[in-house]
C-alpha positions as CSV (number, residue, x, y, z in Angstrom):
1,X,-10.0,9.7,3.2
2,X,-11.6,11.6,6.0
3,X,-9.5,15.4,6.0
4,X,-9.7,18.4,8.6
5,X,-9.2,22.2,7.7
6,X,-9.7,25.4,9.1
7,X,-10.5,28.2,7.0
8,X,-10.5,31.7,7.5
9,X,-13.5,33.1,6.8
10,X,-14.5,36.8,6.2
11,X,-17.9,39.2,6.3
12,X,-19.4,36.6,8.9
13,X,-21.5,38.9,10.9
14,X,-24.1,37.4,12.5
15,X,-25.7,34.0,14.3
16,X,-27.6,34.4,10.6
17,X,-24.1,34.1,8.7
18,X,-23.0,31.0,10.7
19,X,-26.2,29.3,10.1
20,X,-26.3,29.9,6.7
21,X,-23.2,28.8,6.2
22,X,-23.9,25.2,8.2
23,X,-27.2,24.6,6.4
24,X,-25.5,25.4,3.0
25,X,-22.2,22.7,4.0
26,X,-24.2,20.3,5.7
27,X,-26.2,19.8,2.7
28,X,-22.8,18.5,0.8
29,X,-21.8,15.0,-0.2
30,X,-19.1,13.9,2.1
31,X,-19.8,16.4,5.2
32,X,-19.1,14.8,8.3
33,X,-18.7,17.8,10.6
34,X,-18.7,21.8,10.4
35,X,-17.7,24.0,13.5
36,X,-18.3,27.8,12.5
37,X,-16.9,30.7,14.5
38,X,-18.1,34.2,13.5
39,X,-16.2,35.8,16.3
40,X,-12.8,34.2,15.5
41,X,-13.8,33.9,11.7
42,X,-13.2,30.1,11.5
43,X,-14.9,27.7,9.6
44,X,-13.5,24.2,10.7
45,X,-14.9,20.9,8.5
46,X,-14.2,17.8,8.5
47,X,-14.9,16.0,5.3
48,X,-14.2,13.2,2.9
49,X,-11.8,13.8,0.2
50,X,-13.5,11.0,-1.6
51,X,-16.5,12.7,-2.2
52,X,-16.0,16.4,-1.8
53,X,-12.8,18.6,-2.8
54,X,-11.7,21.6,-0.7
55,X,-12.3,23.9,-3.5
56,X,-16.4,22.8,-4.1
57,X,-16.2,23.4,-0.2
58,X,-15.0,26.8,-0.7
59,X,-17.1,27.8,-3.9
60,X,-20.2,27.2,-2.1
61,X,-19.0,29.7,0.8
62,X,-17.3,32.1,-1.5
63,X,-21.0,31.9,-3.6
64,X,-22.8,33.2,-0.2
65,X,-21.2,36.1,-0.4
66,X,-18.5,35.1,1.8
67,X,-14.6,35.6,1.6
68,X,-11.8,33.3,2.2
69,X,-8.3,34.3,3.4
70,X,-5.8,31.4,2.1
């Protein structure tokens, strides 16, 4: 089932960071769309639930040195 979230996303600080963060997402199973926002610190991705969870999503970012506010 195809899901939407919006995450909050913390120590993006650069056109680098919102890159790295697309190429590392876009490389998952299940990605269908990512929309990141380093001003606004917003990660939105819509995804299959299917094939990816919401947690694997987050470990990857979390794992680029990134934070996540819940």
């Amino acid at each position: 089932m195809e899901v939407y979230v919006e995450l909050i996303v913390k120590k993006m600080n650069s056109e680098d960071s919102e890159q790295q963060i697309i190429d590392a997402i876009t490389e998952l199973e299940g990605i269908h769309d990512i929309e990141v926002n380093i001003f606004h610190e917003r990660v939105k991705i819509e995804y299959d639930n299917e094939d990816i969870s919401l947690k694997e999503i987050c470990q990857v970012i979390i794992a680029l040195g990134y934070e996540i506010v819940q």
